[in-house]
Structure formats: C-alpha cells, structure tokens
C-alpha positions as CSV (number, residue, x, y, z in Angstrom):
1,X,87.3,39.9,39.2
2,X,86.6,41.2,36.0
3,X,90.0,42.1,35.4
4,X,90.7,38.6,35.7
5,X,88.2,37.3,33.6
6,X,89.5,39.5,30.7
7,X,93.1,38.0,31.4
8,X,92.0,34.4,31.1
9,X,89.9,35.2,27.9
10,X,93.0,37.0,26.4
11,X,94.8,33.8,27.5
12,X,92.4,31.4,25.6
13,X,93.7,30.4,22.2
14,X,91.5,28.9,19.4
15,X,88.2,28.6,17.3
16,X,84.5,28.8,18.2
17,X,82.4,26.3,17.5
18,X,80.4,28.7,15.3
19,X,83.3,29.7,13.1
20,X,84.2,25.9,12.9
21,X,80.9,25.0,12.0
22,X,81.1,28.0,9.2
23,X,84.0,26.9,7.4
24,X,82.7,23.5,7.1
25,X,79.4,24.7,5.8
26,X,81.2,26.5,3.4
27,X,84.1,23.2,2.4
28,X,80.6,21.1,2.4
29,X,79.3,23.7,-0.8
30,X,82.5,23.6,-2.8
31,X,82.4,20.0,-2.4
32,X,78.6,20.1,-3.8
33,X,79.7,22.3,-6.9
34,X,82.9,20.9,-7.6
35,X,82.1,16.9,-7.4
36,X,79.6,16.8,-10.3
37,X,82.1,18.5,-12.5
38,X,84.5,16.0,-11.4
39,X,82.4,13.2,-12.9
40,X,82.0,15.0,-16.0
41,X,85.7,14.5,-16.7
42,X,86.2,11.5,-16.0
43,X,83.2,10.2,-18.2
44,X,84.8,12.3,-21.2
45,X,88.3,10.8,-20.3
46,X,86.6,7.4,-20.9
47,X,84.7,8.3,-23.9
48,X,88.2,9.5,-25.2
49,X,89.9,6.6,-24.3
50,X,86.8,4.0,-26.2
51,X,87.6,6.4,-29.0
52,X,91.2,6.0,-28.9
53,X,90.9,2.0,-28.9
54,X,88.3,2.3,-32.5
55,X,91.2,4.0,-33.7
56,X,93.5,1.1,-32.6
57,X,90.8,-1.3,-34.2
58,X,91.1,1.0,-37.3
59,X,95.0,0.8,-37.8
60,X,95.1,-2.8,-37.0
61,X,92.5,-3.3,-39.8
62,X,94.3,-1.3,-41.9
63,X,97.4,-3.6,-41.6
64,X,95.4,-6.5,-42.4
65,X,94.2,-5.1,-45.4
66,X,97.7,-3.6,-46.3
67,X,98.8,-6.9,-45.9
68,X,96.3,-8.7,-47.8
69,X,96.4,-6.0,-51.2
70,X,100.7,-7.1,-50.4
71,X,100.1,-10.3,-51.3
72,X,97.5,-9.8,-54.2
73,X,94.8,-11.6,-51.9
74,X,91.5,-11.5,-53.8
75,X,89.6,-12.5,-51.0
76,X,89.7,-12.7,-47.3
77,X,88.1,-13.3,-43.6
78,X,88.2,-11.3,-41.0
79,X,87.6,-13.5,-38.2
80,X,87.3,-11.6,-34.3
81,X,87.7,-14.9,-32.3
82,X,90.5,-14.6,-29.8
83,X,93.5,-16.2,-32.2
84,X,92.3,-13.9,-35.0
85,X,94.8,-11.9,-36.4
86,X,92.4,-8.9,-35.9
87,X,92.5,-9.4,-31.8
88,X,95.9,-10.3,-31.6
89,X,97.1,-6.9,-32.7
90,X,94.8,-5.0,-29.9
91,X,95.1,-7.0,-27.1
92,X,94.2,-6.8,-24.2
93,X,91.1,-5.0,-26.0
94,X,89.0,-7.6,-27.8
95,X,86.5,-7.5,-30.9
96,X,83.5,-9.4,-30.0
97,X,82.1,-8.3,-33.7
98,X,82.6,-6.3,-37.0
99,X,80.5,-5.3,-39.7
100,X,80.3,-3.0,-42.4
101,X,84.2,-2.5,-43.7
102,X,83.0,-0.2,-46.7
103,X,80.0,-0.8,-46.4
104,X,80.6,-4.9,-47.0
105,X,79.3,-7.0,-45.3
106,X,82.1,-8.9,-42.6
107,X,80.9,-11.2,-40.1
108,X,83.4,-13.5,-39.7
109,X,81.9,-16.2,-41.8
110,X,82.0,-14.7,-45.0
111,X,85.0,-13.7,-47.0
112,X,85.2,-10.6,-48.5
113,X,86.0,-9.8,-52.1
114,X,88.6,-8.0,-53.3
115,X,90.2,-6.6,-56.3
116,X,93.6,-6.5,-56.5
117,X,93.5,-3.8,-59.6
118,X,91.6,-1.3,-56.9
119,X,93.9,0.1,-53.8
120,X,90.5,2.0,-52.4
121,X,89.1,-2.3,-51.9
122,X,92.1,-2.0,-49.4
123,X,91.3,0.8,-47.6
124,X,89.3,1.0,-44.4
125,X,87.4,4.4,-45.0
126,X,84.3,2.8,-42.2
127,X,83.3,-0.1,-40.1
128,X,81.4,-0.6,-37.2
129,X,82.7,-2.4,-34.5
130,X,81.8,-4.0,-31.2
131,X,85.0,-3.9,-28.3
132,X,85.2,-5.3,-25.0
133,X,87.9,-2.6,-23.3
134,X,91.5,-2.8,-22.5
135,X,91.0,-3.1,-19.3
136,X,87.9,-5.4,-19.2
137,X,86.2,-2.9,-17.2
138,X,83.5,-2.3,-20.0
139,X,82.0,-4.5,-22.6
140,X,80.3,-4.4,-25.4
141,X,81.0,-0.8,-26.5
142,X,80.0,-0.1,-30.1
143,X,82.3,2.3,-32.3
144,X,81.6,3.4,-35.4
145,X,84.7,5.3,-37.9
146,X,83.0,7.3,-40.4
147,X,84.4,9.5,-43.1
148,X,87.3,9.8,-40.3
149,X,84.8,10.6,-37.0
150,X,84.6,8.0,-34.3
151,X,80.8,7.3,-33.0
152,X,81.3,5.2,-29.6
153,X,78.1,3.5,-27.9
154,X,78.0,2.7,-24.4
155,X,76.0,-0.8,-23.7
156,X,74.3,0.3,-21.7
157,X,74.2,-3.3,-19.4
158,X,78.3,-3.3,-19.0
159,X,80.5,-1.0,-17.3
C-alpha cells in the first residue's frame, strides 16, 4: 500500500497551493514598488511635453515678431483669440492669455511699441503665457521662458 501511494505521488504533476500563493505574494510586492515609480514618469513626460509646447508658443512668437521688425511695424497686437495669428500657428494647443513679452505689458488689448532702429524690441527673450494643451486634456497651464528656462504651472482645477 505504501508503495503505491508513493507511485501515485510520483505520478502527480504540478504546484501547491502554498508555492502558488508564494509567487503571487511576491508579483503582488514588485507590483507595490514598481507602480509608483511608474507614475513618476509619466508625470515628468507630461511636464516635458507642457514644456515642449512654451517652446512652441516661443517660436511662434518669435515669427510674429520677425515678421513685424520685416515689415518695419512700429507697433503691434498680439491678440490670443482663436483666429489670432498667435493660435493659429500652435494649434491644436491654444493661448488663453499672454503677458509680459520683455517685460511689456501684452494683453491683447493694447498694442505694443516698437522701434524699428532696435532688433533686441524684436526679440522674445521672456513672456508668460497661459495654454490649454494639444490634446485638450489639460487647461489652463501657465509657462513662463526666462533667460532661456521654461517654468510650467499646473492649474491645479484642470487635468
């Protein structure tokens, strides 16, 4: 009898449920240690991306002022409604607001001075900026371009 009993158990093929219950304890702790650093990445591949659109802002503001010191224009607005020239040339993102090209004052209303004798009126050194995203997933984000760093401000309501 007990040689048949040793037979059948040398016949049985498979896993206990202790050693199954082991691995997924252990699958259950990489999942704990490796999710959170998950998120981290993907909230840095965001933050990339916002920054990556400011510098879209940036180049398309650069054109218009390129543009603008092209034609000898002594003044201009910059205007971020949605047939503005400004929103047109980083769609699907959209400016919901600017301020502070050089440290003018742009609102949109208000044209802004320049001199056609100084180049540096025609280049975009800063400027804050509020964005809605490419892909409309998050609004109101705030970037700031700064002596060449980007600042970028969740609002903390969208996303």
């Amino acid at each position: 009898m007990m040689k048949r009993l040793k037979e059948m158990k040398k016949d049985q093929k498979g896993f206990t449920l202790v050693e199954l219950i082991v691995v997924l304890v252990i699958l259950a702790i990489l999942a704990a240690m490796l999710v959170p650093a998950l998120l981290g990445y993907i909230d840095r591949a965001k933050e990339g991306k916002y920054e990556e659109e400011v510098h879209s802002i940036y180049t398309a503001l650069q054109v218009i002022y390129d543009e603008a010191y092209a034609k000898g224009t002594t003044s201009m607005n910059i205007g971020v409604g949605d047939n503005d020239e400004l929103n047109k040339m980083i769609a699907p993102a959209k400016v919901t607001a600017i301020d502070n090209v050089n440290s003018k004052k742009v609102d949109g209303s208000a044209a802004v001075a320049l001199d056609p004798k100084k180049k540096e009126d025609y280049t975009v050194k800063s400027f804050k900026v509020t964005f809605n995203s490419q892909d409309g997933s998050t609004t109101g984000i705030t970037g700031e371009l700064s002596g060449g760093a980007v600042t970028v401000t969740l609002n903390t309501s969208g996303s």
